[in-house]
DSSP file (Angstrom, degrees, kcal/mol; ACC not computed):
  #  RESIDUE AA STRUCTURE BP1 BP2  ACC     N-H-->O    O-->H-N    N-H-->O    O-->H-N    TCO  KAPPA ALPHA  PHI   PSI    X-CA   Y-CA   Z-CA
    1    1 A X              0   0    0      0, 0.0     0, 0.0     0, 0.0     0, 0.0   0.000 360.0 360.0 360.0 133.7   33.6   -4.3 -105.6
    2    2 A X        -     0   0    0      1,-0.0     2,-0.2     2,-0.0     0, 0.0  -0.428 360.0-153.2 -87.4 168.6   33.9   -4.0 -101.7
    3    3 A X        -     0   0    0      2,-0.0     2,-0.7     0, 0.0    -1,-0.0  -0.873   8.3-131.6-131.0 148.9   32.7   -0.2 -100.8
    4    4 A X        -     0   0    0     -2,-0.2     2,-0.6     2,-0.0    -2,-0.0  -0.821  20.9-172.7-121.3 115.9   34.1    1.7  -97.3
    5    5 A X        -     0   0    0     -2,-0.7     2,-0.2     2,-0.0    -2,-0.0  -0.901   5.5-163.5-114.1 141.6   31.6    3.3  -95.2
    6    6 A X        +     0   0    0     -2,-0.6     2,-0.3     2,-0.0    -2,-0.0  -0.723  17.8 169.1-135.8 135.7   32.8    5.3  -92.4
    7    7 A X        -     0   0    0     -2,-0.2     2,-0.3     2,-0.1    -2,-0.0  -0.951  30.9-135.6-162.7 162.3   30.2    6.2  -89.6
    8    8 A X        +     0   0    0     -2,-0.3     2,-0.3     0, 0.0     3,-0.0  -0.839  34.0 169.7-110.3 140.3   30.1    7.7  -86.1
    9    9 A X        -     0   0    0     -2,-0.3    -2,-0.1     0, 0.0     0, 0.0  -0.937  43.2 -73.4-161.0 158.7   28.0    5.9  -84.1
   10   10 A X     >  -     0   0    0     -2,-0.3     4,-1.8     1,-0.1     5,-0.0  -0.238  43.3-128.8 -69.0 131.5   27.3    5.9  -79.9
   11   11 A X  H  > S+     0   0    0      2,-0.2     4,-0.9     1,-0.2    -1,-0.1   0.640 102.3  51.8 -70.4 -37.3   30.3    4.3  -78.1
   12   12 A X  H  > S+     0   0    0      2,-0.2     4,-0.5     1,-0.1    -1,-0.2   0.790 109.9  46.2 -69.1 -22.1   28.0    1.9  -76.1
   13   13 A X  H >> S+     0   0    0      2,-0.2     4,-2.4     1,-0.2     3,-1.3   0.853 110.8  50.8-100.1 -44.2   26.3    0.8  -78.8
   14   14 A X  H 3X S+     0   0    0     -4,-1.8     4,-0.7     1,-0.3    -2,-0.2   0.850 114.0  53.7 -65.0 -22.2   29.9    0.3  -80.9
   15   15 A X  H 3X S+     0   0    0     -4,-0.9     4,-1.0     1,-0.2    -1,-0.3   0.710 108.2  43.9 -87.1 -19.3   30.9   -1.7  -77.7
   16   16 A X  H <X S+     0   0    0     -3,-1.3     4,-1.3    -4,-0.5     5,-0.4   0.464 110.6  52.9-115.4 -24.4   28.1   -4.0  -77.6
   17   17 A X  H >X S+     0   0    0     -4,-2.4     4,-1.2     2,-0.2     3,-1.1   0.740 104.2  58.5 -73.2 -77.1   28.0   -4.9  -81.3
   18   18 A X  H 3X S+     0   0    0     -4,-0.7     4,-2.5     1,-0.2     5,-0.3   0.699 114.1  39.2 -19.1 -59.5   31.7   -5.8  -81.2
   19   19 A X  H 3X S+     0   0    0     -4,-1.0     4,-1.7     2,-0.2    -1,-0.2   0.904 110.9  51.8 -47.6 -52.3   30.8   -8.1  -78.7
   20   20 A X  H <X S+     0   0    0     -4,-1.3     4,-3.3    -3,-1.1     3,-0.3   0.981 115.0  51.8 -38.8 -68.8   27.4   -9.3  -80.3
   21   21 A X  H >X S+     0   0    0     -4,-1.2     4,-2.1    -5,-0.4     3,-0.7   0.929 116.1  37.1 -53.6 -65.5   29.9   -9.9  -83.7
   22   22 A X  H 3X S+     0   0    0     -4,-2.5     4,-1.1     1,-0.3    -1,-0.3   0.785 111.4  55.9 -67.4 -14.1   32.6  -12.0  -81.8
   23   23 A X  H 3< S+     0   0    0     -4,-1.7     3,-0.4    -3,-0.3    -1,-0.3   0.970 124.5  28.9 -52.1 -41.9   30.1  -13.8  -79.6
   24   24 A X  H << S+     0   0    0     -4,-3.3    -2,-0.2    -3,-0.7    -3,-0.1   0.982 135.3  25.7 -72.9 -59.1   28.4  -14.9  -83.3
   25   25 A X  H  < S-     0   0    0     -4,-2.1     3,-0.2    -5,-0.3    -3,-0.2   0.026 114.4-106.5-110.8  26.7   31.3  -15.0  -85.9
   26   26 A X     <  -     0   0    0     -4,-1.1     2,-0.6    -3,-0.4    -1,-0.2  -0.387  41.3 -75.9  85.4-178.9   34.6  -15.8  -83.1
   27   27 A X  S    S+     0   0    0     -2,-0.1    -1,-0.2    -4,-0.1     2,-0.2  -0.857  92.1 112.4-165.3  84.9   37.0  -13.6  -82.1
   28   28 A X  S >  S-     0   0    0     -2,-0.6     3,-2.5    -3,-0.2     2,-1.0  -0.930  81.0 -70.3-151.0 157.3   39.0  -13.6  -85.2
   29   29 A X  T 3  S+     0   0    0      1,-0.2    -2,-0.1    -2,-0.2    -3,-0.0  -0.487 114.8  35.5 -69.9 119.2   39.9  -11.2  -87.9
   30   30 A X  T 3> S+     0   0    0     -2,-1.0     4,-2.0     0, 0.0     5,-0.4  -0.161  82.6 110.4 134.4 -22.5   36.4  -10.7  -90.3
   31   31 A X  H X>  +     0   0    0     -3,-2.5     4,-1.5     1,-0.3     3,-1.3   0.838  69.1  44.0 -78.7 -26.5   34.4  -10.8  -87.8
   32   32 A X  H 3> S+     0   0    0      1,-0.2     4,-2.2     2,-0.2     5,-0.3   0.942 113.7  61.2 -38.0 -52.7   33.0   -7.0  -87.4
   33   33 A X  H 34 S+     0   0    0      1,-0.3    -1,-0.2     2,-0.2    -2,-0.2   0.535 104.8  40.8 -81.7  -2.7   32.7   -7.3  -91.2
   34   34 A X  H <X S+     0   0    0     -4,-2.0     4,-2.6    -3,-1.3    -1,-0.3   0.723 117.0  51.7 -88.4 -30.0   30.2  -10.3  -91.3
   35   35 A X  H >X S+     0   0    0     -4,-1.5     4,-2.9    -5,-0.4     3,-0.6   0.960 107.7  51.5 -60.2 -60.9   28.6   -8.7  -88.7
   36   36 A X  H 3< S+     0   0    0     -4,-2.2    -1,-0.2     1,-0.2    -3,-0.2   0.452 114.4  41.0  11.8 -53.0   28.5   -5.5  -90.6
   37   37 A X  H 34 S+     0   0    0     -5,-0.3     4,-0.3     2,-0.1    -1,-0.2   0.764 110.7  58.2-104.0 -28.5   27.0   -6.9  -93.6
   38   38 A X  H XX S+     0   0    0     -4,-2.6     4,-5.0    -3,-0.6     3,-1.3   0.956 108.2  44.0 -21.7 -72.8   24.7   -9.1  -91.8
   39   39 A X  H 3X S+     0   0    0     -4,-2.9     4,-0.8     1,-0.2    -1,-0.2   0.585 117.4  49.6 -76.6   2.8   23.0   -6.3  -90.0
   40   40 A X  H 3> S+     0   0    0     -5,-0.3     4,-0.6     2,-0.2    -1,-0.2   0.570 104.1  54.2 -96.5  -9.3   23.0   -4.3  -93.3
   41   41 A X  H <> S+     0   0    0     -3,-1.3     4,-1.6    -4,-0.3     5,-0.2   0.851 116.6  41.2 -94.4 -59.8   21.6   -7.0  -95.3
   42   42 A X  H >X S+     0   0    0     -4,-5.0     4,-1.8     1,-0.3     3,-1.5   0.894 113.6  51.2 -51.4 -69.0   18.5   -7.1  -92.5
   43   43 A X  H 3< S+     0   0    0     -4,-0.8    -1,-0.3     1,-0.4    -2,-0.2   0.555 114.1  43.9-146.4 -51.6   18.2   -3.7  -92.1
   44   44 A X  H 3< S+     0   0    0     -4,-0.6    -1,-0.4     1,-0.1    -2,-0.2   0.628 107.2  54.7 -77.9  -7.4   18.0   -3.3  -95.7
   45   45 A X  H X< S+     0   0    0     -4,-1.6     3,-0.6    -3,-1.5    -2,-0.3   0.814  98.6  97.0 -83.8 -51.7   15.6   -6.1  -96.7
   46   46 A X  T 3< S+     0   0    0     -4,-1.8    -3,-0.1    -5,-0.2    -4,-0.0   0.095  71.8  13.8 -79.8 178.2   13.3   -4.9  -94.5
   47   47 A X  T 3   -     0   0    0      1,-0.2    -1,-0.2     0, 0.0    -4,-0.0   0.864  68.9-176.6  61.9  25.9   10.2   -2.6  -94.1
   48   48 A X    <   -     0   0    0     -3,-0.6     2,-0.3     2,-0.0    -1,-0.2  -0.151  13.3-155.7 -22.1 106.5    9.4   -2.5  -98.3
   49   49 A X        -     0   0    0      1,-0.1     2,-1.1     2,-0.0    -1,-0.0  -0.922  24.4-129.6-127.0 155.5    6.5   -0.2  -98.8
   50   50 A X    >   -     0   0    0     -2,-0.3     3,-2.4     1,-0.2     4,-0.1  -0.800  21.8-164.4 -96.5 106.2    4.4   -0.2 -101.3
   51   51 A X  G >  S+     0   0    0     -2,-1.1     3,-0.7     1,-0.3    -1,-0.2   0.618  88.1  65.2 -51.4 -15.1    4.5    3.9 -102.4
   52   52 A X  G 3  S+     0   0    0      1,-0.3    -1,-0.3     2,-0.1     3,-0.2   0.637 108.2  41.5-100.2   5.4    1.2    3.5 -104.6
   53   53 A X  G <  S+     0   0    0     -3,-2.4     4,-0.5     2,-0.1    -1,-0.3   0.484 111.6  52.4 -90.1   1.8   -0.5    2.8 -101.2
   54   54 A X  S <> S+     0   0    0     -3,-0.7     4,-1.4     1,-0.2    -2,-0.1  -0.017  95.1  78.1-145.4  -1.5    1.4    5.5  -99.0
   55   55 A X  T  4 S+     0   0    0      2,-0.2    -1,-0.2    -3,-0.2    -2,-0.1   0.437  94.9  41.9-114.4  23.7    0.4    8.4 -101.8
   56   56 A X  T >4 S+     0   0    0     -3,-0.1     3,-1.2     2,-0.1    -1,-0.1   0.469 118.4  52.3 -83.7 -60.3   -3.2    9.0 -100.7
   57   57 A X  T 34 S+     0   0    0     -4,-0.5    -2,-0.2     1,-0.2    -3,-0.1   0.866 107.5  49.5 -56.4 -33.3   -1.9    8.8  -97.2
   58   58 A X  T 3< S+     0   0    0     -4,-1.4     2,-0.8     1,-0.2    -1,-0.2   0.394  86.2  81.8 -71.9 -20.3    0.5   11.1  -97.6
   59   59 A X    <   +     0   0    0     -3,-1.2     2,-0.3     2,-0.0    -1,-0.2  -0.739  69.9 137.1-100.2  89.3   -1.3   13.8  -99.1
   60   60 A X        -     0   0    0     -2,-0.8     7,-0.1     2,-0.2    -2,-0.0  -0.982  67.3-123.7-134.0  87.6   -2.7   15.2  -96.0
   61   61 A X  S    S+     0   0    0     -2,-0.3     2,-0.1     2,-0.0     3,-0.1   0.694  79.3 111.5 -50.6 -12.8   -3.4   18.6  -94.1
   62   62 A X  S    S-     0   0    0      1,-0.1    -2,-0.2     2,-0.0     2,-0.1  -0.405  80.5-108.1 -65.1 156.4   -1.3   17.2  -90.9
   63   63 A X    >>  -     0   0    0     -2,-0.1     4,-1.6     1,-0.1     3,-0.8  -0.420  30.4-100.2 -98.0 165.6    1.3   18.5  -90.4
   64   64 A X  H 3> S+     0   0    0      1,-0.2     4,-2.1     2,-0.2     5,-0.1   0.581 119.9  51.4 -77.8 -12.6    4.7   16.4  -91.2
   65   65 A X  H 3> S+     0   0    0      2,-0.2     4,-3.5     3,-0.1    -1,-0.2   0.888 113.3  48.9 -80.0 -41.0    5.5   15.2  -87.0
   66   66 A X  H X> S+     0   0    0     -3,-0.8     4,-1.9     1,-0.2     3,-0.9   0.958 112.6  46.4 -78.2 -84.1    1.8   13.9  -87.1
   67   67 A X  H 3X S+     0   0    0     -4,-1.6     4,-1.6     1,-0.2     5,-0.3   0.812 111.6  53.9 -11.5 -55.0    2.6   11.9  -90.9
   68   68 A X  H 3< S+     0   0    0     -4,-2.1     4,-0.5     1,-0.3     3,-0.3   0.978 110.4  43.5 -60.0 -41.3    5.8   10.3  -89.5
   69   69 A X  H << S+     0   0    0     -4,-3.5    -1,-0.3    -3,-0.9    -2,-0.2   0.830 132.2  17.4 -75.2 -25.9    4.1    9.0  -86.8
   70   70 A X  H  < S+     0   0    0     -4,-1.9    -1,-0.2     1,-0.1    -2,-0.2   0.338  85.6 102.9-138.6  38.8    0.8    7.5  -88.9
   71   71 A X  S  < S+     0   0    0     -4,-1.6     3,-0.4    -3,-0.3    -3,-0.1   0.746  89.8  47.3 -63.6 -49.4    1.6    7.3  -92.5
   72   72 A X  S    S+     0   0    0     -4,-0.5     3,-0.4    -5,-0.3    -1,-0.1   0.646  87.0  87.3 -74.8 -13.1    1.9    3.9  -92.1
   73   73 A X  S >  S+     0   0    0      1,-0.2     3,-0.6    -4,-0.1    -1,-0.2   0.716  89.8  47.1 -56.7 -29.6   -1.2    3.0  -90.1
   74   74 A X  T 3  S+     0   0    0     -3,-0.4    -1,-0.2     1,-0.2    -2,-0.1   0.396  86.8  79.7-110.1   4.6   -3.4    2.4  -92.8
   75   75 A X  T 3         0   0    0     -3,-0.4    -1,-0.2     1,-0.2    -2,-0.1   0.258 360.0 360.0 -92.7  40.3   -1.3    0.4  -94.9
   76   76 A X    <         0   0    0     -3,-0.6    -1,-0.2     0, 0.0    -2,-0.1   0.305 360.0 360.0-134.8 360.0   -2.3   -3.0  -92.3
């Protein structure tokens, strides 16, 4: 069942996808919405972590700026 998500997003950046999408998928009606699902599809596929490696790091006396930035460092 298609779903509608409604988002605000930087007007340069909405100007340079539109383009990016009709360069890829024509400059016909659909094409934002392959683009759309594309970059949602990537975007969601990636970066998988495995949480039972991330809870030893995560339990920590740094403070939360100092986590964002190296929480992931020891999982390579």
């Amino acid at each position: 069942m298609p779903e509608t998500i409604k988002v605000e997003v930087d007007e340069a950046l909405a100007t340079r996808f539109r383009k990016r999408a009709m360069e890829r998928y024509g400059y016909k009606k659909g094409a934002m919405k392959k683009a759309m699902e594309e970059a949602m599809r990537r975007y969601s596929a990636s970066g998988r972590a495995d949480w039972a490696k991330l809870e030893g790091v995560l339990k920590s006396d740094k403070d939360s700026v100092w986590l964002q930035h190296h929480a992931w460092d020891d999982l390579d």
